[in-house]
C-alpha positions in Angstrom: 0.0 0.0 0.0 2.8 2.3 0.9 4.9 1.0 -1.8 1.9 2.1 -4.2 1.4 5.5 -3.0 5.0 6.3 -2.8 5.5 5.4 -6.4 2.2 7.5 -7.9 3.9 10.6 -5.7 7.1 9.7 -7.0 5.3 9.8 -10.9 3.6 13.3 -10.0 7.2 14.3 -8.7 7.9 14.0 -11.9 5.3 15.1 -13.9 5.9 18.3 -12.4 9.3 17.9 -12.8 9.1 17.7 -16.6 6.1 20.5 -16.5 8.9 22.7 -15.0 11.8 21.8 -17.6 9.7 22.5 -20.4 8.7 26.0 -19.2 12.9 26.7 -19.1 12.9 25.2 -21.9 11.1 26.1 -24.5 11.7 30.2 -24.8 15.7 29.1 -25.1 14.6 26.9 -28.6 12.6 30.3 -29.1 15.2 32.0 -29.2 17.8 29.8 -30.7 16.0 28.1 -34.0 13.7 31.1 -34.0 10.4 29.6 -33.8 7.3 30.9 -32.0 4.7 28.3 -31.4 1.0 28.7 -31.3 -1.0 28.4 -28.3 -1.5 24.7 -29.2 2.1 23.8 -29.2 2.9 25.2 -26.1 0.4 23.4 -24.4 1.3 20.0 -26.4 5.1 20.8 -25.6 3.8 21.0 -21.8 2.0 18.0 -21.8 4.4 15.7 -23.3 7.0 17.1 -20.8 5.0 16.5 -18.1 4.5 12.4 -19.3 7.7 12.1 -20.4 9.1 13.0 -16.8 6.0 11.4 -14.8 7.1 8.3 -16.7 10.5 8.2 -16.4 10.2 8.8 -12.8 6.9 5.8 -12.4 9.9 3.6 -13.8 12.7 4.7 -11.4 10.1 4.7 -8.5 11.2 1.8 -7.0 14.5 2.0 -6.7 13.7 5.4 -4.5 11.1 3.6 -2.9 13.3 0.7 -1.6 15.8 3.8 -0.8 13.6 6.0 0.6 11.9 3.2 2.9 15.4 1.7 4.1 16.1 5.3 5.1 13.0 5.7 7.2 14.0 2.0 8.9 17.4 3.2 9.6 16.0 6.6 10.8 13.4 4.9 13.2 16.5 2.7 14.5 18.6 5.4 15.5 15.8 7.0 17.0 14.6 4.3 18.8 18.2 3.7 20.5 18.7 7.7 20.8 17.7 8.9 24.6 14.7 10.9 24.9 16.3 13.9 26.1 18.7 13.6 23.2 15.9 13.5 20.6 14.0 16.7 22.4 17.6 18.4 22.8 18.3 17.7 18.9 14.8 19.1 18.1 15.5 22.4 19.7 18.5 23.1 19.2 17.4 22.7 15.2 14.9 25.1 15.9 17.0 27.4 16.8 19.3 27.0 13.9 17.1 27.3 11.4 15.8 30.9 13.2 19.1 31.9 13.2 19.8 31.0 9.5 17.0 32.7 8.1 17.3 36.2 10.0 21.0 36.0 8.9 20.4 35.1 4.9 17.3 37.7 4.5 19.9 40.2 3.9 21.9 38.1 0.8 18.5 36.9 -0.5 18.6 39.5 -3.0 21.6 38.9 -4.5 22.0 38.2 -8.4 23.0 34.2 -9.1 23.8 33.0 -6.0 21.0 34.8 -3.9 18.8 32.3 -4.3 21.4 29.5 -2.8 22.8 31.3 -0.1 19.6 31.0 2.8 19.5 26.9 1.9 23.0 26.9 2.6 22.8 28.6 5.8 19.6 26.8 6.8 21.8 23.5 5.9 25.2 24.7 8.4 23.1 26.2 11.2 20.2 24.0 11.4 23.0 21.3 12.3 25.2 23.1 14.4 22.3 24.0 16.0 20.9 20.6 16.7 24.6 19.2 17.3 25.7 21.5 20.1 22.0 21.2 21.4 22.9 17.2 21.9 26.2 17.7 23.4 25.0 20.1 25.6 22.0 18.2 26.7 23.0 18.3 30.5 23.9 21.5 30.8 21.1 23.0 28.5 18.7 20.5 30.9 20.3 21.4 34.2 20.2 25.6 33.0 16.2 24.9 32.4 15.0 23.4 36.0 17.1 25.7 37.9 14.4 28.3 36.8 11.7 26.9 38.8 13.9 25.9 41.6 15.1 29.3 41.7 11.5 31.0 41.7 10.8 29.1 45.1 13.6 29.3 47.0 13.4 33.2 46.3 9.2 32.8 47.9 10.6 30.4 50.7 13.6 33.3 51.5 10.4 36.5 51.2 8.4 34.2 53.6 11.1 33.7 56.3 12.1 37.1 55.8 16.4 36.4 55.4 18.4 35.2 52.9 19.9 31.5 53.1 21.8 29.8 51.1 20.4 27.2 48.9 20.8 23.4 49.7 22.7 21.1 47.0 20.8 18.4 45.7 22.2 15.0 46.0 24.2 13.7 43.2 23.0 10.5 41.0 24.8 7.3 41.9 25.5 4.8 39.1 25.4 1.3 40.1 27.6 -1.3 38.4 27.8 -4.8 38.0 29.9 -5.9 41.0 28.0 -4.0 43.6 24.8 -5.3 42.9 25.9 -8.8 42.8 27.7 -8.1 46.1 23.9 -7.9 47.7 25.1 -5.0 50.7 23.9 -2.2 48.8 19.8 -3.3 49.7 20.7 -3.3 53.0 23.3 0.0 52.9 20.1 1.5 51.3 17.3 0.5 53.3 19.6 2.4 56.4 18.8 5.5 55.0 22.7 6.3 54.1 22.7 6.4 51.1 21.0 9.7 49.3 19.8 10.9 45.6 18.8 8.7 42.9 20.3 5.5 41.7 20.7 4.7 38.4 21.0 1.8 36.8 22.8 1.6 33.1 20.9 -0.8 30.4 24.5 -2.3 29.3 24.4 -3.4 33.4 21.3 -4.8 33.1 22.5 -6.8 30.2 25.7 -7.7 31.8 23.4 -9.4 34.4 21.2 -10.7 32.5 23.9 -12.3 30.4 25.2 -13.7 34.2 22.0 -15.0 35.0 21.6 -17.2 31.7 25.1 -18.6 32.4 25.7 -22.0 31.8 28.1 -22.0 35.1 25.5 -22.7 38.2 27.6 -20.4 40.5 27.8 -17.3 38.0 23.7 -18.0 37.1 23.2 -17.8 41.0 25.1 -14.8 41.5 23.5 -13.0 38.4 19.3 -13.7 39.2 20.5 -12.3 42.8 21.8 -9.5 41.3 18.4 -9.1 39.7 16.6 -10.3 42.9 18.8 -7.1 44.6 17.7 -4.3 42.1 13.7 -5.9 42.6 13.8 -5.2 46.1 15.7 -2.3 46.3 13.2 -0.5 43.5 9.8 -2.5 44.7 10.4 -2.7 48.3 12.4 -0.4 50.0 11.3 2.6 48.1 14.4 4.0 46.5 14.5 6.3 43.6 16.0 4.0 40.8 16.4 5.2 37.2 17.1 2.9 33.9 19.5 4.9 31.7 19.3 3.5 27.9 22.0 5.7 27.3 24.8 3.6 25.2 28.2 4.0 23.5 28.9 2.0 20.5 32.2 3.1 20.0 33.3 1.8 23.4 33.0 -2.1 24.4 34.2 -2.3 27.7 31.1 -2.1 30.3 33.5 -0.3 32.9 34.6 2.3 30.1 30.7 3.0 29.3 30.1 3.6 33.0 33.0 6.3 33.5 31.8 8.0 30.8 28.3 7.8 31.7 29.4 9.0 34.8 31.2 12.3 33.8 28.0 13.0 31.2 25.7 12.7 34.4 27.9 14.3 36.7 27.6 10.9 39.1 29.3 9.1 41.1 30.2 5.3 40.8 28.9 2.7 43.3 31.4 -0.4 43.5 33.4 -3.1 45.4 35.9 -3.3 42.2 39.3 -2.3 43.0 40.5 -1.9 39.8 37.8 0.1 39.0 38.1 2.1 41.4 41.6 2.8 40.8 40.5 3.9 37.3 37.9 5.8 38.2 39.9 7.7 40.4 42.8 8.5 37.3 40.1 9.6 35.9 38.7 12.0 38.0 35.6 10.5 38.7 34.3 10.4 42.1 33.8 7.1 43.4 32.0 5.2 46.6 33.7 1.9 47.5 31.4 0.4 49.6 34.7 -2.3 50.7 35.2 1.2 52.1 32.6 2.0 54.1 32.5 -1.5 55.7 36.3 -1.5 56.7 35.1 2.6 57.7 32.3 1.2 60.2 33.7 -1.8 62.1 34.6 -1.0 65.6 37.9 0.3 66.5 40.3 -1.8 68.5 43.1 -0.8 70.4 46.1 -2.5 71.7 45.8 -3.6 75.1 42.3 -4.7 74.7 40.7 -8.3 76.0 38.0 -9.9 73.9 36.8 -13.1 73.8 37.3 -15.5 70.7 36.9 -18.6 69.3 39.6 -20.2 67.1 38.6 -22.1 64.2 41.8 -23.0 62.2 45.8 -22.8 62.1 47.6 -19.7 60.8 50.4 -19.4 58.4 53.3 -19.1 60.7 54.0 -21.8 63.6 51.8 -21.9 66.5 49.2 -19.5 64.9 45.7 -19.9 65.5 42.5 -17.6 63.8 39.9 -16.3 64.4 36.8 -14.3 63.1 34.9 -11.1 64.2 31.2 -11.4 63.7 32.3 -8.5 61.2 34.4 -10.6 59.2 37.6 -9.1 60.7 40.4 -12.0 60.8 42.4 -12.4 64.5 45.7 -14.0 64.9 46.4 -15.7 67.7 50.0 -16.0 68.5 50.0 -19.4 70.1 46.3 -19.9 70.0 47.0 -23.5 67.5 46.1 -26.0 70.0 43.4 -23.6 71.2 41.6 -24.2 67.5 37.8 -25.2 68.4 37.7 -23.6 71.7 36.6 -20.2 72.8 39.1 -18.3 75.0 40.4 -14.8 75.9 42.6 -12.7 74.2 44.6 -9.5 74.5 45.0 -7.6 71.5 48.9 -7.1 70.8 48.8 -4.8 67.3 46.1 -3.8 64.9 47.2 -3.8 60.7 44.9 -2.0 58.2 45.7 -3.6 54.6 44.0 -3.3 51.6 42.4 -6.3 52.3 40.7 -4.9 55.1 41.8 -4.9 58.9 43.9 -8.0 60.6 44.0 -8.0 64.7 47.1 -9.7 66.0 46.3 -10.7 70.0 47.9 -13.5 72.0 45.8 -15.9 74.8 45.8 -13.8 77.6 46.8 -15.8 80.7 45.4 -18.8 78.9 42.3 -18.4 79.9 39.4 -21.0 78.3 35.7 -20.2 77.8 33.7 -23.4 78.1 
């Protein structure tokens, strides 16, 4: 049906097309073979120009069809992968261009020859630097916007209250990736009430996952639907603000390069357990929240000189070592605590390391006390 209608416009296209030529035409064979023709002639000359270019052009329709509709399909592919605020952005900033272009050109309009040319050129040049720079500058074309009505109360909130105050930064976005939702801490780090502003969740992460889930290897398929179970609970049940971004970068394959960049674009910061990424991130300048970080930042200070109670589960690495576990995870050495292993006893803590790895408490039995 399409198909059809395309070709009968393409024919009239055409038709018009050769109407036109012969109108050029026919006072330059005028003038040339001097010959004037009648009334009749004219008309005929018309006519057959008309059918000779609606036919050429029913024949060649389609080949421009089949262009014209794998265009369109290529068009609505882009689109449909393009963010929303991209596609507004785009639309605008064309706008604006093409404004700009005409009050420009109405000057040159007027000009012999090339008069004619010179405001499609400029629409041409401005209408896409126009909707270019309005897509590159999505954020900060976005963020100038709503500060207008955010602006308009705090001045009514500062006339009510009758002073001045200064006006209360918003929260920055937090971009989740893959390891840290696997990890399963962050419902819990969230449901505390720690953790502010919106979380947002990249489609390539939700892929990633999904990707883990379907895994052929039970212990990677386990981790991934967990990670999916996490992002349920933390959206459905514990009320947080989470955002799917279907922003995407083709020209980068790495899902950890895609996240730093989506990062800097959204002016976020990255939520993670990866070390390496972290690392990266931070070469980068992108700030990052290393929730490894907070846990090591939270468990409870020890000191030396301090008696706890313990209970040793295995040997250590050096002779006559014996370990133990906080509740927290925190490892325990127990100089001589080896033939102590299955029993709970007293301890006085001798020296406290912080490693990357996270905090190791060395202590020795303290008067070789044993908890029954």
């Amino acid at each position: 049906m399409i198909k059809g209608f395309l070709r009968l416009f393409i024919a009239l296209l055409g038709a018009l097309g050769g109407y036109e030529l012969m109108l050029i035409t026919i006072p330059i064979f005028t003038e040339v073979l001097h010959w004037a023709p009648n009334a009749a002639a004219h008309i005929s000359l018309l006519v057959v120009g008309g059918l000779i270019g609606g036919i050429i052009f029913y024949l060649i329709a389609p080949l421009l069809t089949r262009r014209v509709l794998r265009f369109l399909e290529w068009s609505e592919g882009r689109l449909q992968k393009m963010p929303a605020t991209d596609i507004i952005s785009g639309a605008v900033g064309l706008v604006v261009g093409l404004l700009i272009a005409n009050l420009l050109s109405l000057p040159f309009g007027r000009l012999p020859v090339v008069g004619p040319f010179i405001p499609v050129l400029a629409n041409i040049i401005l209408g896409y630097i126009g909707m270019s720079l309005a897509v590159k500058k999505k954020d900060d074309l976005w963020a100038f916007v709503a500060s207008f009505p955010r602006l308009a109360k705090e001045k009514e909130k500062d006339k009510e209250k009758g002073s001045p105050r200064p006006a209360e930064a918003a929260p920055s976005p937090k971009v989740l990736d893959t390891s840290v939702i696997i990890d399963g801490r962050i419902a819990d780090i969230v449901k505390s009430g720690f953790l502010e502003g919106t979380l947002i969740i990249p489609n390539f992460v939700l892929e990633e996952l999904r990707h883990i889930a379907d895994s052929s290897d039970i212990l990677k398929r386990n981790r991934g639907r967990r990670g999916l179970d996490i992002l349920n609970r933390i959206q459905k049940e514990l009320g947080a603000k989470v955002v799917i971004s279907d922003r995407d970068y083709e020209d980068i394959s790495e899902v950890d390069s895609k996240l730093l960049r989506l990062a800097r674009e959204l002016k976020a910061k990255v939520l993670t357990n990866d070390y390496n990424l972290n690392k990266v991130a931070e070469l980068q300048g992108v700030p990052v929240l290393n929730i490894n970080e907070l846990a090591n930042a939270v468990k409870p200070v020890v000191l030396p000189g301090e008696e706890m109670l313990v209970h040793v589960i295995k040997d250590g690495k050096e002779a006559g070592q014996g370990v133990a576990y906080l509740d927290d995870g925190t490892m325990i050495v127990v100089d001589g605590g080896r033939r102590h292993i299955g029993e709970t006893i007293g301890v006085l803590v001798t020296s406290v390391l912080q490693t990357a790895a996270g905090r190791m408490i060395f202590a020795k039995p303290k008067a070789m006390e044993k908890v029954v």
